[in-house]
C-alpha positions as CSV (number, residue, x, y, z in Angstrom):
1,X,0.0,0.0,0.0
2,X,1.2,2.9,-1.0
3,X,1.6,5.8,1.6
4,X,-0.1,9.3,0.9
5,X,1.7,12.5,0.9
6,X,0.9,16.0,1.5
7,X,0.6,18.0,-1.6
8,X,3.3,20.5,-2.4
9,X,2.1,23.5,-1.5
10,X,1.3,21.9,2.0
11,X,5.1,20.7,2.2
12,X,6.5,23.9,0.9
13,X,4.2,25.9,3.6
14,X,5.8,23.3,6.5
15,X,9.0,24.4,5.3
16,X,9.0,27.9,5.1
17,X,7.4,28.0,8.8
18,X,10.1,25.7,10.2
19,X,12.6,27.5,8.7
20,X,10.9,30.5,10.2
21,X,10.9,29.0,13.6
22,X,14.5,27.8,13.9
23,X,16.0,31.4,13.2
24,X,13.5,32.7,15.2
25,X,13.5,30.6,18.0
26,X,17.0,29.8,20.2
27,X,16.0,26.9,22.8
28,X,15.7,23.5,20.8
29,X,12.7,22.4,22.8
30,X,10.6,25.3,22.1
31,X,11.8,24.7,18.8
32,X,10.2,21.2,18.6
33,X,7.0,22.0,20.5
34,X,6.4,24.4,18.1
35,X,7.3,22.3,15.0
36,X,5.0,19.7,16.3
37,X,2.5,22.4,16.7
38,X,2.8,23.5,13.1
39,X,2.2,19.6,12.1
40,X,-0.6,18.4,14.4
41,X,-3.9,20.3,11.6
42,X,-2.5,18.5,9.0
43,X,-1.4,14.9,10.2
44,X,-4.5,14.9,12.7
45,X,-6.9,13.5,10.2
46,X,-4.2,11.2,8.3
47,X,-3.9,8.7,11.0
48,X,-6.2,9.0,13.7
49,X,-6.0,5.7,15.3
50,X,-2.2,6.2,16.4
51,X,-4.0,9.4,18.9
52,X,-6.2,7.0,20.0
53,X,-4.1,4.0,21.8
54,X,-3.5,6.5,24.6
């Protein structure tokens, strides 16, 4: 099975914000709440069943 991607302007989005967030932002794990953040709309409703084993 083949595994879905986000479309481009999605990805390109994703990385203009990171890239946005790392020279903005000095501690690293602000950095990665904040990248995780900027993932969670998007990945939410591509795999809910790994959110719900909790």
């Amino acid at each position: 099975m083949k595994k879905k991607r986000l479309s481009k302007s999605i990805r390109k989005f994703i990385r203009q914000q990171k890239a946005r967030i790392r020279r903005g932002v000095l501690d690293l794990k602000k950095q990665e709440e904040l990248i995780q953040e900027l993932y969670r709309p998007y990945l939410k409703f591509r795999n809910p069943v790994s959110e719900n084993k909790s």
